[in-house]
C-alpha positions in Angstrom: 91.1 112.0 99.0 89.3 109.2 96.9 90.0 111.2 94.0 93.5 110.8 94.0 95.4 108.8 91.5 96.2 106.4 94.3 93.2 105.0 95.0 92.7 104.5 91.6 95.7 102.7 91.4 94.9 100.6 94.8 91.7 99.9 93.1 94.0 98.4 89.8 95.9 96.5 92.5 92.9 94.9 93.7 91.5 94.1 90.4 94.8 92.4 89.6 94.3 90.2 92.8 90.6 89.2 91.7 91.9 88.9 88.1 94.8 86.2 89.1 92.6 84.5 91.0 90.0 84.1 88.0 87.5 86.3 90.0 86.7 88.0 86.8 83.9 89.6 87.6 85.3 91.0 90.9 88.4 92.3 88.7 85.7 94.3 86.6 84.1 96.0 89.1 87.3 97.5 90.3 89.0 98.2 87.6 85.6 100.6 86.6 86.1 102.5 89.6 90.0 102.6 88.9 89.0 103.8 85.3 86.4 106.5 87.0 89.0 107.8 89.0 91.5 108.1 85.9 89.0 109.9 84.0 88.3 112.3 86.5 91.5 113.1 87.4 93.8 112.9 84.3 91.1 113.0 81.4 90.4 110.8 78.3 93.8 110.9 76.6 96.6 109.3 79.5 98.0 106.3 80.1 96.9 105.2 83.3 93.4 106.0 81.5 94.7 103.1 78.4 95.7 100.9 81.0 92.2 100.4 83.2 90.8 99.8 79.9 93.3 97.0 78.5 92.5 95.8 82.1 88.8 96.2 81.9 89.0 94.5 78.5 90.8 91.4 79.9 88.5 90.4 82.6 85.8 90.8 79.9 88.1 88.6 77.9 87.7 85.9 80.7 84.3 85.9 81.5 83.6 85.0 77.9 82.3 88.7 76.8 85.1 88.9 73.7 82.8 91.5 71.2 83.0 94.1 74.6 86.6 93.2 75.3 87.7 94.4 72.1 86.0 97.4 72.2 88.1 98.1 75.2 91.2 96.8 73.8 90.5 99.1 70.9 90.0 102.1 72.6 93.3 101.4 74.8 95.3 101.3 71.9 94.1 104.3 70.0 94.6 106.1 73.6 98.2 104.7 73.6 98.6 105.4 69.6 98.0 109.2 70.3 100.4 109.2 73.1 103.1 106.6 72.1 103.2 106.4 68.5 102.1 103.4 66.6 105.7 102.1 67.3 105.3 101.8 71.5 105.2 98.1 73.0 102.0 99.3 75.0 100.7 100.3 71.6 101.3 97.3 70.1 100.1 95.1 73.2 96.6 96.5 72.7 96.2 96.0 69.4 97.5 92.7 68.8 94.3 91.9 72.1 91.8 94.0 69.9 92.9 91.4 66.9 92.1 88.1 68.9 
C-alpha cells in the first residue's frame, strides 16, 4: 500500500532525480512525503527517518534556505548519533552539513 517503506523510498528516488537536476524545489516536495511515510511507518528514531531529512536539508541547501537546512542537518545527525554512535560516517556526514 502507499504506506509501505517502498514508496517512500520510490519517493527518495524521485527526489534524487529532481535534486540532480537542480529541481530543488521539486526534490523538496518529495522527499516530505518520503519523510511522512518514514515517520509513519518506522517512527522518529531510524535511519531511513535521518536520511529524508539530510535529503530534505540539502535541497533546502540549494534553494538558498541555509538557517532551515541546518536545522534539518541537525536533527539527522542527532537521529544518527542515537543510533550509530558519534563515531558512524553517516553521523559524521550530518554534522560536518549542520557546521557549514
Amino acid at each position: 500500500g502507499s504506506e509501505h517503506p517502498d514508496v517512500a523510498a520510490s519517493y527518495n528516488n524521485i527526489g534524487a532525480v529532481y535534486q540532480a537536476q537542480g529541481k530543488c524545489e521539486e526534490a523538496l516536495v518529495q522527499y516530505h512525503k518520503s519523510l511522512e511515510i518514514n515517520i509513519r511507518v518506522h517512527g522518529l528514531v531510524h535511519p531511513d527517518v535521518a536520511a529524508s531529512k539530510e535529503n530534505i536539508g540539502l535541497s533546502l541547501k540549494g534553494m538558498g534556505k541555509k538557517g532551515e537546512a541546518k536545522g534539518m542537518f541537525t536533527q539527522a545527525a542527532a537521529t544518527r548519533r542515537t543510533i550509530f554512535g558519534a563515531d558512524h560516517a553517516l553521523t559524521i556526514k550530518s554534522e560536518r552539513l549542520a557546521a557549514e
